[in-house]
C-alpha positions in Angstrom: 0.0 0.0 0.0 1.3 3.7 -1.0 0.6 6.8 1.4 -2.4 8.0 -1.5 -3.7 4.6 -1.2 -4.0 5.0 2.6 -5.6 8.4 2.1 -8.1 7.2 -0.1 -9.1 4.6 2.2 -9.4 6.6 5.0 -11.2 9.3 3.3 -13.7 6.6 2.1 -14.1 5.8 5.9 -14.8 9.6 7.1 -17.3 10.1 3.7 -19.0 6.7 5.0 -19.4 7.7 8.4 -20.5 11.8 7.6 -18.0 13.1 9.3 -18.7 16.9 9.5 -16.0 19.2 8.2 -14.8 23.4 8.4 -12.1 23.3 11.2 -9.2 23.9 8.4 -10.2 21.3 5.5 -14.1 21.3 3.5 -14.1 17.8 2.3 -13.4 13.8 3.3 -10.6 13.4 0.9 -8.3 17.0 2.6 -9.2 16.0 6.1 -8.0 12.4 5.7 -4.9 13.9 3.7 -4.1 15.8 6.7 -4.6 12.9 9.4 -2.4 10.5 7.1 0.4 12.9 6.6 0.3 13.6 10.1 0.1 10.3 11.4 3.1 9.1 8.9 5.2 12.0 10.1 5.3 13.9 6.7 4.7 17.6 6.2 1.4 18.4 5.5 2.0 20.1 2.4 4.3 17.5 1.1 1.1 15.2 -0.5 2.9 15.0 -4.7 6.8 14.0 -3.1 5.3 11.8 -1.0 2.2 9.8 -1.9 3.9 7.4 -3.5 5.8 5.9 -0.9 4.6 2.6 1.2 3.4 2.2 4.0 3.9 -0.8 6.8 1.0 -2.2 8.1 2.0 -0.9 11.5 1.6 2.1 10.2 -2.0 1.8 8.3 -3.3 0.5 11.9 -1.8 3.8 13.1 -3.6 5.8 10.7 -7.0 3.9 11.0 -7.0 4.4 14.6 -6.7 7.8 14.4 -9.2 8.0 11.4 -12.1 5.6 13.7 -10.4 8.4 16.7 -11.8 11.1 14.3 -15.4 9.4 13.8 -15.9 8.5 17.5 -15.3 11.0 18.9 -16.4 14.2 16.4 -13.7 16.0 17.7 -12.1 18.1 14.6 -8.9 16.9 13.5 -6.5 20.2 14.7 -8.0 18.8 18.0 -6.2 15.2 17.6 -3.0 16.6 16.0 -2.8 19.5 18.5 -2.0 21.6 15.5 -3.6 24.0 12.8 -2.6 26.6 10.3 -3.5 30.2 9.4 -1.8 31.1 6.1 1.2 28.7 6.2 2.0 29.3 9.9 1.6 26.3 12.5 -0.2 27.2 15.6 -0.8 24.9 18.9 -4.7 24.0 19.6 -6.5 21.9 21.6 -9.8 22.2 23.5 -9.3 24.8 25.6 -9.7 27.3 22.5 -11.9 27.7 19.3 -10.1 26.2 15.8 -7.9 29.0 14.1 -10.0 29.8 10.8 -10.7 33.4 11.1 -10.4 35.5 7.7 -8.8 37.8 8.9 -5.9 36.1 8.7 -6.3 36.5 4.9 -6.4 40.5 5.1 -3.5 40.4 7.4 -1.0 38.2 4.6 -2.2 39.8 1.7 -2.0 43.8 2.7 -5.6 44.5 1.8 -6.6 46.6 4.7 -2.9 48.3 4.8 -4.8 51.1 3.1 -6.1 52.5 6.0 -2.8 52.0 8.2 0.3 53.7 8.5 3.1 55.4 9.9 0.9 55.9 12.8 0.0 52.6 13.6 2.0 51.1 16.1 -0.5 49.6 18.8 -2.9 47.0 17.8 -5.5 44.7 19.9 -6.9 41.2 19.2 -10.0 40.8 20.6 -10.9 37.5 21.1 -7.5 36.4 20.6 -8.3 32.7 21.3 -5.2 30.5 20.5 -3.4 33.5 19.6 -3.0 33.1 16.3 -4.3 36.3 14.8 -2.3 38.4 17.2 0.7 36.8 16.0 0.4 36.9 12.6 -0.1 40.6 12.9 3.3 40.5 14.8 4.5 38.9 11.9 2.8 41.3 9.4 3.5 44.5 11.1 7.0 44.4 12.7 7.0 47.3 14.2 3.7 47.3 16.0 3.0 46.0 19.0 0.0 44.0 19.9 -2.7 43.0 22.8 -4.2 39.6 22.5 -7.2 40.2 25.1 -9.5 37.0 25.4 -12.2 36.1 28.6 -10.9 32.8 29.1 -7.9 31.8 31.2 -7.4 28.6 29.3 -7.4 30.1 25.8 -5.3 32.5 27.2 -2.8 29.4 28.2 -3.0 28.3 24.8 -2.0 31.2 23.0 1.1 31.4 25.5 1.8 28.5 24.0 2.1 30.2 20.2 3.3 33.5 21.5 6.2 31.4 23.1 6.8 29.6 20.3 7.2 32.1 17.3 9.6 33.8 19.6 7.1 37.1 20.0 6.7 37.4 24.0 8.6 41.1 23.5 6.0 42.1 21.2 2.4 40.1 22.3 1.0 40.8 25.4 -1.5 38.7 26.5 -4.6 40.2 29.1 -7.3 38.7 30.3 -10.0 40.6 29.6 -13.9 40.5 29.6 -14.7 42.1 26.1 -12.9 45.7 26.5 -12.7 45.3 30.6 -9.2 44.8 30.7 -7.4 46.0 28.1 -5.1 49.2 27.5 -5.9 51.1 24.6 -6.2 53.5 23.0 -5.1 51.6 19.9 -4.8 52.4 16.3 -6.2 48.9 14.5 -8.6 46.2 16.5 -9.0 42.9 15.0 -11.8 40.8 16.1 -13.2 37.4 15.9 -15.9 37.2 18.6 -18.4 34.9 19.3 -21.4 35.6 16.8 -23.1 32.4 15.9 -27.1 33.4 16.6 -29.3 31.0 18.5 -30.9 28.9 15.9 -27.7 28.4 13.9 -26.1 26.7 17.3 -28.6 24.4 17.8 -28.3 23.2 14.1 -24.0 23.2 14.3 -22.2 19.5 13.6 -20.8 17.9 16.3 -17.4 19.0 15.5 -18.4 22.8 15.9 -20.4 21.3 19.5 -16.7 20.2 20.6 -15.6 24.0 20.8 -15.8 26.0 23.6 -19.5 27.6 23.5 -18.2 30.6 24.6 -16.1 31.1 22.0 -19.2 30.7 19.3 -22.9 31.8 20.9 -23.8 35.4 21.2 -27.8 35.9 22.0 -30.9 35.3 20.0 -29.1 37.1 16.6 -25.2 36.3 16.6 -24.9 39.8 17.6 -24.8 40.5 21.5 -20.8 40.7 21.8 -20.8 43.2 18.9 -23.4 45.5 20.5 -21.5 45.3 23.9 -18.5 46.4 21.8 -19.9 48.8 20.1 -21.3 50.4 22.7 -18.2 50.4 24.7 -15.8 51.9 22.2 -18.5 54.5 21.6 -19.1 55.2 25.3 -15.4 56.0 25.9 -13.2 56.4 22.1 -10.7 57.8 23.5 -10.1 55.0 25.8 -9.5 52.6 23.0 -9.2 54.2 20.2 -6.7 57.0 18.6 -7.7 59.3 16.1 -7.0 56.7 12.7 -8.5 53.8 14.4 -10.0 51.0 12.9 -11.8 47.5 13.4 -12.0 44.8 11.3 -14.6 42.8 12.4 -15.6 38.9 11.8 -19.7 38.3 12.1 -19.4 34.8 9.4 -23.0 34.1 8.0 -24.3 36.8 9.8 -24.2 39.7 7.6 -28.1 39.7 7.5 -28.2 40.0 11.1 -25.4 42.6 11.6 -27.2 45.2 8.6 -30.6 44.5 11.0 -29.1 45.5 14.6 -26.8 48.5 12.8 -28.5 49.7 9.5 -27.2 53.0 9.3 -23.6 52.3 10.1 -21.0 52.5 7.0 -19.0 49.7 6.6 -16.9 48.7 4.3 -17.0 44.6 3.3 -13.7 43.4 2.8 -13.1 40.5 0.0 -12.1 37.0 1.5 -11.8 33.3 -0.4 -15.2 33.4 1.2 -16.8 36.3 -0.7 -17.3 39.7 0.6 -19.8 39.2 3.5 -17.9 37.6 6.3 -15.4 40.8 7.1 -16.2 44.4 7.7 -14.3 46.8 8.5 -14.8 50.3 10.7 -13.7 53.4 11.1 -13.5 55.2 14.4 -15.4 58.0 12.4 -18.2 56.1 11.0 -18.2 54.2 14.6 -19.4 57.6 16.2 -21.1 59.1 13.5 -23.4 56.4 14.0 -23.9 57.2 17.6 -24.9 60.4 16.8 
């Protein structure tokens, strides 16, 4: 048996038992890639220089365990390996924090909100920071900036330690604990957030996989939108706080676009284009943030 052989058979097994997918791949065949690769010891993106080789039979009885580990237990596979990626870079996950798969990773590697930076940004928060991941690849982005990772949970808080640590960026990334904007020290001159926003009826409805993240991390109220309001309302309440005179937010909502343009119809936003389309990302300027409240 050769390593695409063993991938085919084991993405026959996660098709056959509907495994549900989103946490970094969309489909049986990239997931089981993935778990192979992993399991074998080869880099993930090594599939063409690689599939050809064979594989032992202690090894195929590695890789099915894992693969029946992945149907039992509907946990998503970044979960098993204890590893995801975000644009090529490697982060540490496990259960203690939501999946890395936030598009604003994309805007970050390919400069398409540097428009409305500049030499004046130099302090930047990620709210919601989760493993970490966003707040270090704006470390990576932005060299000279430096950057808040503010999340309300201790343990995802230990997780992005973890990543901070390990991309060498503890002199740069601060991490705070921090309900919403409690506990953070602004004022800063670009927030990124990923907060929860997933609307009642849409959690009841998610996979098992998705049920395997931390709740917190995903449900906000009846609409997907009570964290943004409670942001909203506190960067409006005090601006000066957190937010210096270029400011902006890039803000993820997902599928909830609808939902967003219902709670703030008169606010002017500008969509940002992902590999997802161009109604998943907004982003906000401290102007149009107070106009608004005007």
């Amino acid at each position: 048996m050769t390593v695409i052989e063993l991938i085919e058979q084991a993405a026959a097994r996660l098709d056959a038992a509907q495994v549900g997918y989103g946490h970094g791949t969309t489909n049986a065949f990239d997931e089981a890639a993935w778990l192979v690769l992993w399991q074998l010891q080869h880099p993930i993106d090594a599939l063409d220089e690689v599939e050809h080789l064979p594989v032992t039979g202690e090894q195929a009885d590695a890789v099915y365990a894992l693969i029946q580990d992945r149907i039992a237990t509907r946990k998503p596979a970044a979960y098993l390996t204890k590893q995801a990626w975000l644009q090529g870079v490697p982060f540490y996950v496990d259960e203690r924090a939501i999946v890395p798969r936030s598009f604003i990773a994309e805007v970050l590697a390919d400069g398409s909100i540097d428009a409305w930076l500049g030499e004046h940004t130099t302090r930047v928060l990620d709210l919601c920071t989760g493993n970490g991941s966003l707040a270090v690849l704006a470390a990576m982005a932005y060299p000279d900036v430096s950057v808040d990772g503010a999340d309300i949970s201790p343990d995802a808080l230990a997780v992005a330690r973890i990543n901070v640590d390990q991309h060498g960026l503890a002199e740069r990334i601060t991490l705070l604990h921090s309900d919403g904007l409690a506990g953070v020290q602004g004022p800063y001159d670009l927030i990124l957030c990923n907060p929860p926003y997933v609307n009642a009826t849409s959690m009841k409805a998610l996979p098992a996989e998705y049920q395997a993240e931390p709740e917190l991390a995903l449900a906000s109220g009846e609409d997907g939108m009570d964290f943004t309001r409670a942001l909203f309302a506190a960067l409006r309440a005090e601006p000066d706080r957190y937010l210096s005179e270029n400011a902006v937010l890039v803000l993820e909502i997902g599928n909830e676009r609808p939902n967003f343009e219902r709670a703030f119809p008169d606010l002017a936003v500008t969509w940002l284009d992902t590999s997802s389309g161009a109604d998943q990302l907004l982003l906000l300027t401290r102007d149009a943030l107070l106009l608004d409240a005007a």
